[in-house]
C-alpha positions as CSV (number, residue, x, y, z in Angstrom):
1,X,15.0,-6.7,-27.2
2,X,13.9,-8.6,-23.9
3,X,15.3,-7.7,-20.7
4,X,18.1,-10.1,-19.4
5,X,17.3,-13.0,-17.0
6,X,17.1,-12.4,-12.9
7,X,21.0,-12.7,-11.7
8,X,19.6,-13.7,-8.5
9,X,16.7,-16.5,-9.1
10,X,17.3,-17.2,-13.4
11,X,13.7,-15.8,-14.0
12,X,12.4,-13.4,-16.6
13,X,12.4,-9.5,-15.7
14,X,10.7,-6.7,-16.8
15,X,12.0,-3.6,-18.5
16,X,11.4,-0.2,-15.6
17,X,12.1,3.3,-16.8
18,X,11.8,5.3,-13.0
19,X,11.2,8.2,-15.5
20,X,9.5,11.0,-12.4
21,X,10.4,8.7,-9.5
22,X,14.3,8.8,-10.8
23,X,14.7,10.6,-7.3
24,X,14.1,7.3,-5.4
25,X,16.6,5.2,-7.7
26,X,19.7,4.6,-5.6
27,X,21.6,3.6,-8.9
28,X,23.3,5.9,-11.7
29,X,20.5,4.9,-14.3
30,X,17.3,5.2,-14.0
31,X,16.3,2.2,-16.7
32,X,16.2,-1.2,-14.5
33,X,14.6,-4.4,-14.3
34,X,12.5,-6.5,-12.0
35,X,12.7,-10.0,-11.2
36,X,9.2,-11.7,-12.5
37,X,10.0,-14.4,-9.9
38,X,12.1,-12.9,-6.7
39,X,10.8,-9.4,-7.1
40,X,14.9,-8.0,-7.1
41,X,15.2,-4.9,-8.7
42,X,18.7,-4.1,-10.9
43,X,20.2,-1.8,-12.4
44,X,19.3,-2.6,-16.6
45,X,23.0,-3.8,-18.5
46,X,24.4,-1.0,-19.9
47,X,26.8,-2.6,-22.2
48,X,24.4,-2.2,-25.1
49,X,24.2,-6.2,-26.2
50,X,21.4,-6.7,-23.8
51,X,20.1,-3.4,-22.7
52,X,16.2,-3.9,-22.3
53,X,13.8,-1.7,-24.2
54,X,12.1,0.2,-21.4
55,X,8.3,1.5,-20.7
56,X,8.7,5.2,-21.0
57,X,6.1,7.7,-20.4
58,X,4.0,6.5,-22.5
59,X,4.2,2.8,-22.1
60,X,3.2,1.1,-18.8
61,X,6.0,-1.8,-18.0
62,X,4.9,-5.4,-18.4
63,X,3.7,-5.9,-14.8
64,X,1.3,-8.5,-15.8
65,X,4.0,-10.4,-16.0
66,X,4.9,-10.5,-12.5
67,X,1.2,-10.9,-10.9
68,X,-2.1,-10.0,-11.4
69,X,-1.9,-8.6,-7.9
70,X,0.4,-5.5,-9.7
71,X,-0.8,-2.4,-10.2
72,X,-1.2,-1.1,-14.0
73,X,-1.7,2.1,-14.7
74,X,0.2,4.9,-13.1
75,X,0.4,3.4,-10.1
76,X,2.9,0.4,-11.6
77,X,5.8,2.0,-11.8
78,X,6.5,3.6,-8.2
79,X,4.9,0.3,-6.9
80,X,7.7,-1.7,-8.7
81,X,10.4,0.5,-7.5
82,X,8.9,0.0,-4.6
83,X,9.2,-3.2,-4.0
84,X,12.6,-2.9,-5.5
85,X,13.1,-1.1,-2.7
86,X,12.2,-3.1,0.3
87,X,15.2,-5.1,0.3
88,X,16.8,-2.4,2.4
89,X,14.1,-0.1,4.3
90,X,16.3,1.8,6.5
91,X,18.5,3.2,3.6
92,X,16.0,3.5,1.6
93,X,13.0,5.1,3.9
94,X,12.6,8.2,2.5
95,X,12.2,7.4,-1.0
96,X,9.7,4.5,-0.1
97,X,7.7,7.2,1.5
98,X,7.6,9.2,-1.6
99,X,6.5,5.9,-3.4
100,X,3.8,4.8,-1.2
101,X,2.3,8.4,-1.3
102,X,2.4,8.1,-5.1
103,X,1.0,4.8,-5.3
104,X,-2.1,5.8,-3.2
105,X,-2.4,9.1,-4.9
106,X,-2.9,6.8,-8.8
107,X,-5.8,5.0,-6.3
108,X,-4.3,2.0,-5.1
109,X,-3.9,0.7,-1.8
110,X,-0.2,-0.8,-1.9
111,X,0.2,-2.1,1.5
112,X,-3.1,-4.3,0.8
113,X,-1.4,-5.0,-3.1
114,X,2.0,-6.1,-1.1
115,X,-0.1,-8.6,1.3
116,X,-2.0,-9.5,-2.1
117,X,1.4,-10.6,-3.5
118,X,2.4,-12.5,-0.3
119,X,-0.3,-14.8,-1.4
120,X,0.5,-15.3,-5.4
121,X,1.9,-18.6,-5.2
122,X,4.4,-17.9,-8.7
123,X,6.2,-15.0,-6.5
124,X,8.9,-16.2,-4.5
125,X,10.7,-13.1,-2.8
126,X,14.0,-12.8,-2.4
127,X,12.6,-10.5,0.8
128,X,10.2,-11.6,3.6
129,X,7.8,-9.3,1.6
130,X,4.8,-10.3,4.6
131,X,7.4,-8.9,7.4
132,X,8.3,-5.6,5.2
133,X,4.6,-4.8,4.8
134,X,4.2,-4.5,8.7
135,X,7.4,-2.7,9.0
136,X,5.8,-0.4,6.2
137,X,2.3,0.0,8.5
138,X,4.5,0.7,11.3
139,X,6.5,3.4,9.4
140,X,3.1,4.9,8.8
């Protein structure tokens, strides 16, 4: 089953389990989507007619779909929770923290991945993602 269309923007999403990074989830699920478009990050339906098949621990989400600027591998799922995320730093500081650090640690440099996705003329934000990476470099 496909996950349900952006309520925000209308776009496709993409199925997220947080799986590990459930800590950094301020929701009571940890199965949620991302916009492919606006980059929002939602809490998945739960009412079972639309509920999203999610990638698990052994199944990397469908991050092509958003850019080839993502990360794949084990660095796409804290990096889409991530960006999730930016929508509110201040509440949610600490557990971007523990997502850049897992990010780098699978190899990949995700303040140079969020300028990369500034650029990606499909991606239309819902966030001033350019300002939140220099708030991010400042927080560092």
């Amino acid at each position: 089953m496909s996950p349900p269309d952006c309520r925000r923007c209308a776009a496709a999403t993409i199925a997220i389990d947080a799986g590990e990074y459930a800590e950094t989830v301020p929701a009571e699920t940890t199965r949620l989507v991302l916009c492919t478009h606006c980059l929002a990050l939602e809490s998945a339906p739960t009412d079972g007619a639309d509920t999203p098949t999610t990638a698990g621990a052994d199944h990397e989400p469908a991050v092509a779909q958003v850019s080839e600027q993502f990360p794949t591998g084990e660095a796409a799922v804290p990096f889409a929770l991530l960006v999730g995320l930016l929508e509110n730093l201040a509440l949610n500081r600490a557990a971007i923290t523990d997502l850049l650090a897992a990010v780098e640690h699978a190899g990949v440099d995700p303040l140079a991945r969020l300028e990369q996705l500034t650029h990606d003329p499909e991606i239309e934000p819902a966030i001033d993602l350019e300002g939140r990476a220099r708030q991010l470099e400042q927080l560092l």
